[in-house]
mmJSON file of the N, C-alpha and C atoms, coordinates in Angstrom:
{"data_MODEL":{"atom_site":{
"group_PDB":["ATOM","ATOM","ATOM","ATOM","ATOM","ATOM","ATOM","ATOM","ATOM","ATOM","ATOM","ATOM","ATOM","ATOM","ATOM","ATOM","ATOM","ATOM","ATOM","ATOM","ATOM","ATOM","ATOM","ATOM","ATOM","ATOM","ATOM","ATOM","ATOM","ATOM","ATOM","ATOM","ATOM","ATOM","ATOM","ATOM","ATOM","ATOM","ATOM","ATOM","ATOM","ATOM","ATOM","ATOM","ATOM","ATOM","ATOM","ATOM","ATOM","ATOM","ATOM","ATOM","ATOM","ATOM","ATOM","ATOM","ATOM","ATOM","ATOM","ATOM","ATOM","ATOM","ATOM","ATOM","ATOM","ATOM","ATOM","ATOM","ATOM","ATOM","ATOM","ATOM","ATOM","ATOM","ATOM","ATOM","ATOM","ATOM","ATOM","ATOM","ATOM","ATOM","ATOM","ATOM","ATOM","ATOM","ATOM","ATOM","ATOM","ATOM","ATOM","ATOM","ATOM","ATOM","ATOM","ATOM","ATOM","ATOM","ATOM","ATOM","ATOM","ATOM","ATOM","ATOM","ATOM","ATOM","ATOM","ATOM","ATOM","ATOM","ATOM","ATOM","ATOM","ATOM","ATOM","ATOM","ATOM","ATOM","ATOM","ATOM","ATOM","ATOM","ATOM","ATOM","ATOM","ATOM","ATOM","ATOM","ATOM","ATOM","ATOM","ATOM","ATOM","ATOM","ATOM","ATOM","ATOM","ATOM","ATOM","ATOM","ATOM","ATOM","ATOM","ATOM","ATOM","ATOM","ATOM","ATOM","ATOM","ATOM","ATOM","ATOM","ATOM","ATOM","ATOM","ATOM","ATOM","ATOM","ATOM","ATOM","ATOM","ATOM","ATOM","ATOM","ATOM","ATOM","ATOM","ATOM","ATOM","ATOM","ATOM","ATOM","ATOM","ATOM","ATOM","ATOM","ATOM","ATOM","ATOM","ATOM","ATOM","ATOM","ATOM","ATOM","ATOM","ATOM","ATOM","ATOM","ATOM","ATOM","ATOM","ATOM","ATOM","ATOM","ATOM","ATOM","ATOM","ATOM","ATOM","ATOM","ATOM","ATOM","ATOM","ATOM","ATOM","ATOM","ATOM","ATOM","ATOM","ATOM","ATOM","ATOM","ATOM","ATOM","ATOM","ATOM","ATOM","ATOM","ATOM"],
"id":[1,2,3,4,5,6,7,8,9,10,11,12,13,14,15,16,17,18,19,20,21,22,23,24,25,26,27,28,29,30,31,32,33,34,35,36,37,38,39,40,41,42,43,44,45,46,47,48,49,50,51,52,53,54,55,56,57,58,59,60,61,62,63,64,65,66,67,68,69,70,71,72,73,74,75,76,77,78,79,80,81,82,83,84,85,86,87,88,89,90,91,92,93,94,95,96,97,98,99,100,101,102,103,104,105,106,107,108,109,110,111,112,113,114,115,116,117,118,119,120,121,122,123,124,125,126,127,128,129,130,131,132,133,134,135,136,137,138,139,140,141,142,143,144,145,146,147,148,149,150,151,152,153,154,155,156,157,158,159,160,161,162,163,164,165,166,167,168,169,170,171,172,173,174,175,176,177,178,179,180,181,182,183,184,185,186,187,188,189,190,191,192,193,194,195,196,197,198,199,200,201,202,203,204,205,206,207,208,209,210,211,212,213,214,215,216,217,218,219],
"type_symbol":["N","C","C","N","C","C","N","C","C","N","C","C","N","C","C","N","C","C","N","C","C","N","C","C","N","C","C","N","C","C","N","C","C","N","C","C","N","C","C","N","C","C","N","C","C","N","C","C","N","C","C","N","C","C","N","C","C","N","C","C","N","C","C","N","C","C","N","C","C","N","C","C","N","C","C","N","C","C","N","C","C","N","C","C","N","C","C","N","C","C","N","C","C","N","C","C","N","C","C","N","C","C","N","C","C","N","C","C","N","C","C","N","C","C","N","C","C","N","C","C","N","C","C","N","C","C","N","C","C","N","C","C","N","C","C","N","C","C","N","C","C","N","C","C","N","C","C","N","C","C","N","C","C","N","C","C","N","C","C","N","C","C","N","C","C","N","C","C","N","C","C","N","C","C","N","C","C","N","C","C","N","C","C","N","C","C","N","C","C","N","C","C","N","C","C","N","C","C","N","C","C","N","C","C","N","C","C","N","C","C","N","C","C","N","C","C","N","C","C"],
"label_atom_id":["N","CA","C","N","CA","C","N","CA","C","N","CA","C","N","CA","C","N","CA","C","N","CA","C","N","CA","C","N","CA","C","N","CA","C","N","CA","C","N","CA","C","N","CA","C","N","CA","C","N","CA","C","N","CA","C","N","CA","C","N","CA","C","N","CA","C","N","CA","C","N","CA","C","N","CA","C","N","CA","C","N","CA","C","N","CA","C","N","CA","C","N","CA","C","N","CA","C","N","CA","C","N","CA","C","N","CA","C","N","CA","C","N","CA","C","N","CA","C","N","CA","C","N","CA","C","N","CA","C","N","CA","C","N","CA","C","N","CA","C","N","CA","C","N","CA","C","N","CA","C","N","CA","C","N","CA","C","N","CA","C","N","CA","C","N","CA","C","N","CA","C","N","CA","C","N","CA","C","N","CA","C","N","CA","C","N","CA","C","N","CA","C","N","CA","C","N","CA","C","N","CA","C","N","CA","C","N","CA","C","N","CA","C","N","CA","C","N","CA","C","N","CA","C","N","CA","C","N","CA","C","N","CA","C","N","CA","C","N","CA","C","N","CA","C","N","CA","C","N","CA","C","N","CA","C"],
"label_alt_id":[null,null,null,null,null,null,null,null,null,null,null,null,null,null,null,null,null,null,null,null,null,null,null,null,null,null,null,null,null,null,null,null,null,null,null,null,null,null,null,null,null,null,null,null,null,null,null,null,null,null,null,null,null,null,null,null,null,null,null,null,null,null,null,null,null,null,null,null,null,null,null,null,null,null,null,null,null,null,null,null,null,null,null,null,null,null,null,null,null,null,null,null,null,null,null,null,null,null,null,null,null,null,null,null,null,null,null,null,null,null,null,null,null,null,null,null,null,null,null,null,null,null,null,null,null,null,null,null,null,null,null,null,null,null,null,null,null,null,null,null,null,null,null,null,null,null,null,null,null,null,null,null,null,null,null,null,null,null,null,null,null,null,null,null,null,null,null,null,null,null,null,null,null,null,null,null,null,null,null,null,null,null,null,null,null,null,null,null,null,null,null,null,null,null,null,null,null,null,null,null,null,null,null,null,null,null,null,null,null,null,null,null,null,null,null,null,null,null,null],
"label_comp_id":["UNK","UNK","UNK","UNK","UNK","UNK","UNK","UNK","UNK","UNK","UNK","UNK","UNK","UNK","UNK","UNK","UNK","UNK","UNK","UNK","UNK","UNK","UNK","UNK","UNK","UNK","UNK","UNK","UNK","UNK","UNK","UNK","UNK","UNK","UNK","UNK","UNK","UNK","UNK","UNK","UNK","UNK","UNK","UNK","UNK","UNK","UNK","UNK","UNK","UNK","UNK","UNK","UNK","UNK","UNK","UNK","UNK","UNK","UNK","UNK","UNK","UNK","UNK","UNK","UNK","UNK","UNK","UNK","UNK","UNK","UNK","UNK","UNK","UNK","UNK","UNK","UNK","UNK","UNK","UNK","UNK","UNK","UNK","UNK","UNK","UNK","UNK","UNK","UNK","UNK","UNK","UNK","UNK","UNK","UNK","UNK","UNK","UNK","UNK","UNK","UNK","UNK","UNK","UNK","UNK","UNK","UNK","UNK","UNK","UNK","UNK","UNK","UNK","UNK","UNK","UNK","UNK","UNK","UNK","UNK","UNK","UNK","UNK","UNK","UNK","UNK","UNK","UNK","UNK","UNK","UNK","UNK","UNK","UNK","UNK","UNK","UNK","UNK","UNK","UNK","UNK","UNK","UNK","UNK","UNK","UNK","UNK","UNK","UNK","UNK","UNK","UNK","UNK","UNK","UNK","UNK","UNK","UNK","UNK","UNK","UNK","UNK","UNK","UNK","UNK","UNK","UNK","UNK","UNK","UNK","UNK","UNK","UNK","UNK","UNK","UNK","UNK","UNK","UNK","UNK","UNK","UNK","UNK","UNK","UNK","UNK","UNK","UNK","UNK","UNK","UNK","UNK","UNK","UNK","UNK","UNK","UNK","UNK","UNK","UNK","UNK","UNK","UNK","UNK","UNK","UNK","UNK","UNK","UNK","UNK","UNK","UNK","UNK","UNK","UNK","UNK","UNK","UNK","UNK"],
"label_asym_id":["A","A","A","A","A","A","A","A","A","A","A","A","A","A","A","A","A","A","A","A","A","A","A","A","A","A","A","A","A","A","A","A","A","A","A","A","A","A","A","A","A","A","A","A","A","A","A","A","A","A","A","A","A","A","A","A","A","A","A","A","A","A","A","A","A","A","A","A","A","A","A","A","A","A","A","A","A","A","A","A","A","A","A","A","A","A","A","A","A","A","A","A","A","A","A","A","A","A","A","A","A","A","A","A","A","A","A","A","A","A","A","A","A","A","A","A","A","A","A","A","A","A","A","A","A","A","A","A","A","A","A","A","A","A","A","A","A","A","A","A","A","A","A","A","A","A","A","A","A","A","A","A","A","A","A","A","A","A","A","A","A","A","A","A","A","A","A","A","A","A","A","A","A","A","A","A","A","A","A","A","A","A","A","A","A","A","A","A","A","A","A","A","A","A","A","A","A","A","A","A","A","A","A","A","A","A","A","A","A","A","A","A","A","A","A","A","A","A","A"],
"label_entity_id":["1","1","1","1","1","1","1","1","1","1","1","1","1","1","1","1","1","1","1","1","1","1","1","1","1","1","1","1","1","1","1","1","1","1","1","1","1","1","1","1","1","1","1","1","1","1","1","1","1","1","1","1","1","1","1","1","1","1","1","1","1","1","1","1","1","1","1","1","1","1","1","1","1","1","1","1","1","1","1","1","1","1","1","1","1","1","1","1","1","1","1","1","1","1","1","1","1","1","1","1","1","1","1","1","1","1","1","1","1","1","1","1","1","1","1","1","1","1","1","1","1","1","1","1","1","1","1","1","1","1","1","1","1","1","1","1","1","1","1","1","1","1","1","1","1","1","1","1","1","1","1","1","1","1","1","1","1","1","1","1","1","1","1","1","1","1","1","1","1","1","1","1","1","1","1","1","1","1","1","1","1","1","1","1","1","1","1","1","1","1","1","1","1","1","1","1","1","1","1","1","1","1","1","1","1","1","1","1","1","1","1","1","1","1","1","1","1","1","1"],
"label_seq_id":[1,1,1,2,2,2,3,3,3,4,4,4,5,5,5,6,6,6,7,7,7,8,8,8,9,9,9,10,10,10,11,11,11,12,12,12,13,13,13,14,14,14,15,15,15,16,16,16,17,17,17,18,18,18,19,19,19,20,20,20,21,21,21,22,22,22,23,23,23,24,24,24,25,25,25,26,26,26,27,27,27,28,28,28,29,29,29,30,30,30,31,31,31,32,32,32,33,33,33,34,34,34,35,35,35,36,36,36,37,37,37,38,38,38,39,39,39,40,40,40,41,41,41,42,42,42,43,43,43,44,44,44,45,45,45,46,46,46,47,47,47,48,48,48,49,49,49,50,50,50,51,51,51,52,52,52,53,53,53,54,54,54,55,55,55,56,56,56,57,57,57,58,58,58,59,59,59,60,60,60,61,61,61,62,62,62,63,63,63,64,64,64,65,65,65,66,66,66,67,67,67,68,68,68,69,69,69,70,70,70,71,71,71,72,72,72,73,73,73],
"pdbx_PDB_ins_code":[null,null,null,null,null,null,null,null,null,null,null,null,null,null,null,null,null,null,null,null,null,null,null,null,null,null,null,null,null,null,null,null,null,null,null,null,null,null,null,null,null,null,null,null,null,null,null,null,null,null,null,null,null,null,null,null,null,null,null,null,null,null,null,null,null,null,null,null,null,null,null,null,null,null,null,null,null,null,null,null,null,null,null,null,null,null,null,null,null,null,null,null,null,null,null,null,null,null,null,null,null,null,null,null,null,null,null,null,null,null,null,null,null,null,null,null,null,null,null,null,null,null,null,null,null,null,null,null,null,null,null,null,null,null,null,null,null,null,null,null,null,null,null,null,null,null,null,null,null,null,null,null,null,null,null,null,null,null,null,null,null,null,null,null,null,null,null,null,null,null,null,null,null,null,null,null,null,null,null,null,null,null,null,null,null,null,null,null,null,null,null,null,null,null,null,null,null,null,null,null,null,null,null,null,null,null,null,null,null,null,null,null,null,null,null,null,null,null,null],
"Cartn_x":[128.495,129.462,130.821,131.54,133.014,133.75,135.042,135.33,136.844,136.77,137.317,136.599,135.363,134.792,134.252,134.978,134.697,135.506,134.884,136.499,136.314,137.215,137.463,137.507,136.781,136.483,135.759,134.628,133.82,132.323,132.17,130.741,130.117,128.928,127.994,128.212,128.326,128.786,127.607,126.143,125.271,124.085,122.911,121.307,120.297,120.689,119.587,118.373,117.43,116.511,115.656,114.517,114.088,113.125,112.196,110.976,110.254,110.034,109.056,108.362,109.436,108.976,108.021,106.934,106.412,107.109,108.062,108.371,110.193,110.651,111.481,112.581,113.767,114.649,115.09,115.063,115.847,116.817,117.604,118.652,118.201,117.546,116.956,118.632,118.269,119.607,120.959,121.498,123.263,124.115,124.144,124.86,126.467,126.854,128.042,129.126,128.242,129.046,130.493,130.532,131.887,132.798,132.711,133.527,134.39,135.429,136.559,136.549,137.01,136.753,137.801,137.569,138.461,139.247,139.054,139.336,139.153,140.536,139.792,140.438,139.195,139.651,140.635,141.5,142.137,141.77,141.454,141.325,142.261,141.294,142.046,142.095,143.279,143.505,143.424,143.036,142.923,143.285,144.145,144.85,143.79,143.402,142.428,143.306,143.381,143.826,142.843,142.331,141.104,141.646,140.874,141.332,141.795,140.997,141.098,140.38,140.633,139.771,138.98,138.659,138.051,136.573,135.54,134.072,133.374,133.456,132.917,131.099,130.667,128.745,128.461,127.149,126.854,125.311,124.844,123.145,122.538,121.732,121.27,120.364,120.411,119.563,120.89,122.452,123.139,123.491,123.811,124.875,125.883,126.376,127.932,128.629,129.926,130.005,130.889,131.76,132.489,132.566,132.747,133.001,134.309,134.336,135.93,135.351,135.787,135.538,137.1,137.69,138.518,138.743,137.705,137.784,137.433,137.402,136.888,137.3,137.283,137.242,136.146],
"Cartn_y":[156.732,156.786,157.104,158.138,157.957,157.322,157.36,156.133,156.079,157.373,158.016,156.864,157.616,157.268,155.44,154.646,152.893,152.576,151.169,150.681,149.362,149.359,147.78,146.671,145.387,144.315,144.75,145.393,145.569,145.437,145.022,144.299,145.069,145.887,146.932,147.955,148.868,150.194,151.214,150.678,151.789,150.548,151.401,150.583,151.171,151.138,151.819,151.686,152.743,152.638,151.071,150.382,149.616,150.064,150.027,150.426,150.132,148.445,147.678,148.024,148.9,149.464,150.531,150.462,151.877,153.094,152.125,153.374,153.489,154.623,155.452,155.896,155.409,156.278,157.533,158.325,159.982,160.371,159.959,160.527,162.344,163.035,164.647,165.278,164.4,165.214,164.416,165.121,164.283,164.134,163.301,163.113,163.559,163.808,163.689,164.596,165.896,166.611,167.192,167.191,168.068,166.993,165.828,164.895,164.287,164.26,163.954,162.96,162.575,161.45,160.269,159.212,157.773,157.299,157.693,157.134,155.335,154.907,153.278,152.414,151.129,150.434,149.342,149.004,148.005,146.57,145.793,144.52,143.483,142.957,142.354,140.674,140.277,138.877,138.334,136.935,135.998,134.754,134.57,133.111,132.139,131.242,130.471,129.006,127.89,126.694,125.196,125.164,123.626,122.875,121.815,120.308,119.365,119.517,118.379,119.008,118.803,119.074,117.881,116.853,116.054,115.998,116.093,116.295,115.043,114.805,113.749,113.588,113.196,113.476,112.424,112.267,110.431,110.657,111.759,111.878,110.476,110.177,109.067,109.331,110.926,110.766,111.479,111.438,111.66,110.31,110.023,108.41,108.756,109.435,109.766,109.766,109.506,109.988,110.56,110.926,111.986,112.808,114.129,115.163,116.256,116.408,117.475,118.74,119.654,120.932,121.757,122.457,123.061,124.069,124.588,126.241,126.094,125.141,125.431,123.897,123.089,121.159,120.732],
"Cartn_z":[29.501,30.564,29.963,30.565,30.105,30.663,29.508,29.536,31.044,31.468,32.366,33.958,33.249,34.807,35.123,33.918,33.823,34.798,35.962,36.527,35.722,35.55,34.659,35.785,35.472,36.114,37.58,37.547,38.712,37.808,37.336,36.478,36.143,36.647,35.105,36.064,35.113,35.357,35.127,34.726,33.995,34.44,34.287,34.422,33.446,32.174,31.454,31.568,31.079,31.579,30.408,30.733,30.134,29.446,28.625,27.529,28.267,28.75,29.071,30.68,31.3,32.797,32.769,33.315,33.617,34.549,35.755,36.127,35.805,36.254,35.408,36.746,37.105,38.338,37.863,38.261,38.078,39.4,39.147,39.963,40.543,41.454,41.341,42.581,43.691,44.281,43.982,44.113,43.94,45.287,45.473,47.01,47.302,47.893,48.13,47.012,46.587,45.895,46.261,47.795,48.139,48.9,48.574,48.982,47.951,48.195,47.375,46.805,45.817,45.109,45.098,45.594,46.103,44.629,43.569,42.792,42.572,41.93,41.666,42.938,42.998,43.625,43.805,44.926,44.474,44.364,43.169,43.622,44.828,45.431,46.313,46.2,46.677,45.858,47.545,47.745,48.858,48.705,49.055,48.507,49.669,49.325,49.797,49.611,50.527,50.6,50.856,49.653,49.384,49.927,50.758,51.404,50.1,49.506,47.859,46.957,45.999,44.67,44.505,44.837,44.657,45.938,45.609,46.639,46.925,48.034,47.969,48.252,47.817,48.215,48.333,49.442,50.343,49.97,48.668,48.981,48.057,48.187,47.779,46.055,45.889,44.69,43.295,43.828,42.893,42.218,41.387,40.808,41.179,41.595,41.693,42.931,43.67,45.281,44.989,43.721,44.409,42.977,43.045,41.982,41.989,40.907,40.858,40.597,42.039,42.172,41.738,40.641,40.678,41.256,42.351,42.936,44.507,45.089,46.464,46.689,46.056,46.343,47.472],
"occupancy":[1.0,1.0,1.0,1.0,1.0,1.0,1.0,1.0,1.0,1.0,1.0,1.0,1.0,1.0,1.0,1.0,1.0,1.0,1.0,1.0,1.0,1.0,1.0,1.0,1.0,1.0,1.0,1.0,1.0,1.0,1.0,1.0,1.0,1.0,1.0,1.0,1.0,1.0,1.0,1.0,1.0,1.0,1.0,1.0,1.0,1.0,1.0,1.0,1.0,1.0,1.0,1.0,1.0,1.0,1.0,1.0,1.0,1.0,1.0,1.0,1.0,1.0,1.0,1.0,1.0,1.0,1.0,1.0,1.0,1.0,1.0,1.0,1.0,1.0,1.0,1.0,1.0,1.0,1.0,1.0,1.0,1.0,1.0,1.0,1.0,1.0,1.0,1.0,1.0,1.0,1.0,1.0,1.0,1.0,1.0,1.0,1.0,1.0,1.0,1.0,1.0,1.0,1.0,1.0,1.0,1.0,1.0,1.0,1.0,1.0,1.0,1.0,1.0,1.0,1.0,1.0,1.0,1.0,1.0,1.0,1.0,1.0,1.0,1.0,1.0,1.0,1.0,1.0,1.0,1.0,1.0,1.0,1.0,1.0,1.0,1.0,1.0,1.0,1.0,1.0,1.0,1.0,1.0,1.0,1.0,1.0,1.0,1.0,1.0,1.0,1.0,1.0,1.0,1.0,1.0,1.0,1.0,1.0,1.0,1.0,1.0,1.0,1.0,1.0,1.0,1.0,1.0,1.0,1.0,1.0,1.0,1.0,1.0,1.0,1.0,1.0,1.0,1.0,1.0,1.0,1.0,1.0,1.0,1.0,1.0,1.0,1.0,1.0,1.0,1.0,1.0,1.0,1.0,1.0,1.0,1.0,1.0,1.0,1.0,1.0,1.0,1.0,1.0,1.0,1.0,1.0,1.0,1.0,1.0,1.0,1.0,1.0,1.0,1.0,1.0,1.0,1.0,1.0,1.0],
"B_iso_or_equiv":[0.0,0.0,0.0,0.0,0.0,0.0,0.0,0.0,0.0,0.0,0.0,0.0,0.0,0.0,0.0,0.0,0.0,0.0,0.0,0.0,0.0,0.0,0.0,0.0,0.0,0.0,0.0,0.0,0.0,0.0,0.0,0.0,0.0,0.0,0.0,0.0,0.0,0.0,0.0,0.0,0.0,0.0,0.0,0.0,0.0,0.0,0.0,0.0,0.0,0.0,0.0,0.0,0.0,0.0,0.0,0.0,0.0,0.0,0.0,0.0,0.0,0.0,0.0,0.0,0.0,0.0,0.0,0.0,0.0,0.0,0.0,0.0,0.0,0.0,0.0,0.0,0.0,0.0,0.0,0.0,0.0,0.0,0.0,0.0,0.0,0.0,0.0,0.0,0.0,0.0,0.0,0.0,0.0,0.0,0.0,0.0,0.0,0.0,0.0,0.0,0.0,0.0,0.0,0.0,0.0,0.0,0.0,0.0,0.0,0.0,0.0,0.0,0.0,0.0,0.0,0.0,0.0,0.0,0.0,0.0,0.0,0.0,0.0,0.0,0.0,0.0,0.0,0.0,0.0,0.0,0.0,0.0,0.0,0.0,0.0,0.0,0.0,0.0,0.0,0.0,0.0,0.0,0.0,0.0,0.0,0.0,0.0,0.0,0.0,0.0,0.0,0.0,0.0,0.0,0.0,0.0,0.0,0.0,0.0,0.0,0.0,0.0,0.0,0.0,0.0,0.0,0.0,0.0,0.0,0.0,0.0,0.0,0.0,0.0,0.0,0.0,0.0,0.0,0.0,0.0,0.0,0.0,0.0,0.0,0.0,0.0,0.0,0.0,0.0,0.0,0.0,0.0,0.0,0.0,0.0,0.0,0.0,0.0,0.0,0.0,0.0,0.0,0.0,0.0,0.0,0.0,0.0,0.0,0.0,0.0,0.0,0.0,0.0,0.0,0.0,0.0,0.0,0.0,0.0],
"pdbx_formal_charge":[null,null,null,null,null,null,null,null,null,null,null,null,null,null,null,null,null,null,null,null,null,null,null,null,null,null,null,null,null,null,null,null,null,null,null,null,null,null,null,null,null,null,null,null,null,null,null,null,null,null,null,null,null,null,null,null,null,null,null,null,null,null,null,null,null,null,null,null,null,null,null,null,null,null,null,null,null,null,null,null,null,null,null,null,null,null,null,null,null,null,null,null,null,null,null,null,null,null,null,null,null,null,null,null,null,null,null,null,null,null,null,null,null,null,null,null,null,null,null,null,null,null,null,null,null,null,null,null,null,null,null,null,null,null,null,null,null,null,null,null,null,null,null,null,null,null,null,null,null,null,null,null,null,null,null,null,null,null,null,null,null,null,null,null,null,null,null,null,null,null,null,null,null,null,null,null,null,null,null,null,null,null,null,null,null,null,null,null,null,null,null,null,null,null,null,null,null,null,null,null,null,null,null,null,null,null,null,null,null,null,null,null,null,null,null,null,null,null,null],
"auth_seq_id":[1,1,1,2,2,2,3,3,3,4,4,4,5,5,5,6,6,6,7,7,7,8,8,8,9,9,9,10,10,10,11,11,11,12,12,12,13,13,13,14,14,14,15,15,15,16,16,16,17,17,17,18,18,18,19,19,19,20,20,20,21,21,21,22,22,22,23,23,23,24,24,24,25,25,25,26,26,26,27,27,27,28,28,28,29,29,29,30,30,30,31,31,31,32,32,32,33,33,33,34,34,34,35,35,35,36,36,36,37,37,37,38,38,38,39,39,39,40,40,40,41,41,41,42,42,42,43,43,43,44,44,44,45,45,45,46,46,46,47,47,47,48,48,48,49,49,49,50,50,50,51,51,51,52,52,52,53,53,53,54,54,54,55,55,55,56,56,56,57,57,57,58,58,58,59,59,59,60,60,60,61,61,61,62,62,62,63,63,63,64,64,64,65,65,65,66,66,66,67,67,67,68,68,68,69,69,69,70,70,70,71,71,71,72,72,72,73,73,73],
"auth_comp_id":["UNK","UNK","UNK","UNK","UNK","UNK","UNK","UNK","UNK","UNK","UNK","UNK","UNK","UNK","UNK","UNK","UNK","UNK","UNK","UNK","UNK","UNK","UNK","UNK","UNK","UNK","UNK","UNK","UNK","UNK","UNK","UNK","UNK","UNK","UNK","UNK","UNK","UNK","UNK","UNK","UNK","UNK","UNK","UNK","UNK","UNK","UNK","UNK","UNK","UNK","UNK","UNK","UNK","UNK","UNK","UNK","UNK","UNK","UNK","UNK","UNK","UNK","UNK","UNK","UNK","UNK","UNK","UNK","UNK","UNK","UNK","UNK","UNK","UNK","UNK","UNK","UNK","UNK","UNK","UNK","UNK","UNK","UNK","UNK","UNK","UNK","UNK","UNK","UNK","UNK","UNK","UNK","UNK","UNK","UNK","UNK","UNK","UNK","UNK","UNK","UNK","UNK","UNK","UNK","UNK","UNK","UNK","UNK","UNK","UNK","UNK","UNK","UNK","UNK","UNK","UNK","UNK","UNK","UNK","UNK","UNK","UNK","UNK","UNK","UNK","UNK","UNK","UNK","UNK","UNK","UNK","UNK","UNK","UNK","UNK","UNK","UNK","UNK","UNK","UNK","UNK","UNK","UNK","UNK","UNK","UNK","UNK","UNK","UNK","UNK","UNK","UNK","UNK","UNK","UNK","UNK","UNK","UNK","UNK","UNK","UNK","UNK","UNK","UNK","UNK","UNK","UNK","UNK","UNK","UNK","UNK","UNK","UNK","UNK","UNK","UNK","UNK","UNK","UNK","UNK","UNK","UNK","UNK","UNK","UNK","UNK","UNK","UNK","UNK","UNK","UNK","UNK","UNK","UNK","UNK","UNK","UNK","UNK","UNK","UNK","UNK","UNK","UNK","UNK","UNK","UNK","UNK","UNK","UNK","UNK","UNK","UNK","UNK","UNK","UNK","UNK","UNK","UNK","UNK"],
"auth_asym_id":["A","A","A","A","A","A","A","A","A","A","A","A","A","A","A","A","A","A","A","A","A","A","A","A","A","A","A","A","A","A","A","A","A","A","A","A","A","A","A","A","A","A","A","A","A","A","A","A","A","A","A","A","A","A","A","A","A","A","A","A","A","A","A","A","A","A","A","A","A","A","A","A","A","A","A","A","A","A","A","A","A","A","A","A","A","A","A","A","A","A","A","A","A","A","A","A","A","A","A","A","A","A","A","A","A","A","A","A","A","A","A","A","A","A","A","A","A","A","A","A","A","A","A","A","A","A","A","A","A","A","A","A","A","A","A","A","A","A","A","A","A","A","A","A","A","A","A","A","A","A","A","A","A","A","A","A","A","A","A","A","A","A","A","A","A","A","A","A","A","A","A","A","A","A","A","A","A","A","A","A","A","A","A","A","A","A","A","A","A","A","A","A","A","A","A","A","A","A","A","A","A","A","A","A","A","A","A","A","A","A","A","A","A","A","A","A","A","A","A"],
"auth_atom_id":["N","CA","C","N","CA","C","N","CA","C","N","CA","C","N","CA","C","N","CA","C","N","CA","C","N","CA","C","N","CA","C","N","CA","C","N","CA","C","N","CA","C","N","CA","C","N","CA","C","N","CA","C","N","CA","C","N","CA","C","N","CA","C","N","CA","C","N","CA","C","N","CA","C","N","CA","C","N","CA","C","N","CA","C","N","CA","C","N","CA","C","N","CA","C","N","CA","C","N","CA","C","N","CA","C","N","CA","C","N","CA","C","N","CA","C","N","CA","C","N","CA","C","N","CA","C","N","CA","C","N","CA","C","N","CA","C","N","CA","C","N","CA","C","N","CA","C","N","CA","C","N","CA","C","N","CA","C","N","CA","C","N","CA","C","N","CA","C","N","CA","C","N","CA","C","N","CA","C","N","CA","C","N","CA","C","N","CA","C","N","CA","C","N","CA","C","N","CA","C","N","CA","C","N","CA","C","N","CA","C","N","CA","C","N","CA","C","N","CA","C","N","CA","C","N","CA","C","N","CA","C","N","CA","C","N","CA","C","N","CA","C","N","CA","C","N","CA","C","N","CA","C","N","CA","C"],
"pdbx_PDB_model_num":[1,1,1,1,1,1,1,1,1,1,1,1,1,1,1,1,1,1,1,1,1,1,1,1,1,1,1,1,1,1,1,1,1,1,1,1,1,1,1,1,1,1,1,1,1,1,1,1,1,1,1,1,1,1,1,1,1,1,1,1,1,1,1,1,1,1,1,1,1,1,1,1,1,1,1,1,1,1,1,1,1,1,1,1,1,1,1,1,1,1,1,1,1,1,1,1,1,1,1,1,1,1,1,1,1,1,1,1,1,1,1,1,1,1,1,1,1,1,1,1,1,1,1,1,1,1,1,1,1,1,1,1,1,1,1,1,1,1,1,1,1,1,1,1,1,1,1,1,1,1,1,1,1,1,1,1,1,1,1,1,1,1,1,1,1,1,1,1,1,1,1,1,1,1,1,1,1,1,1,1,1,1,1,1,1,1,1,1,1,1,1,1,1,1,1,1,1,1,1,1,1,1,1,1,1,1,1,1,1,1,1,1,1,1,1,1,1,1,1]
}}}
């Protein structure tokens, strides 16, 4: 892949093929040859507002009732 065509922080960029597969993808038609190209995307940020960082759980097979969630509470 070049290194043109990487977007940085959008996770795998390629699917090589594996040994261990019998079967094999071949890309034969190419889609969307005469459509312009979007270039990169923008990440988008969402500010999100947790009740607490602290979770509270009532199940009977944890030891614990409450846990610290740093990302959602």
């Amino acid at each position: 892949m070049n290194s043109s065509e990487y977007l940085k922080g959008r996770g795998a960029q390629i699917n090589p093929n594996n040994k261990f597969f019998s079967n094999q993808y071949v890309q034969e038609h190419v889609e969307g040859l005469d459509e312009e190209f979007l270039g990169a995307e923008k990440t988008q940020f969402i500010p999100t507002h947790p009740k607490s960082i602290i979770s509270k759980s009532n199940s009977p097979d944890l030891r614990f009732e409450r846990s610290i969630n740093p990302y959602q509470g």
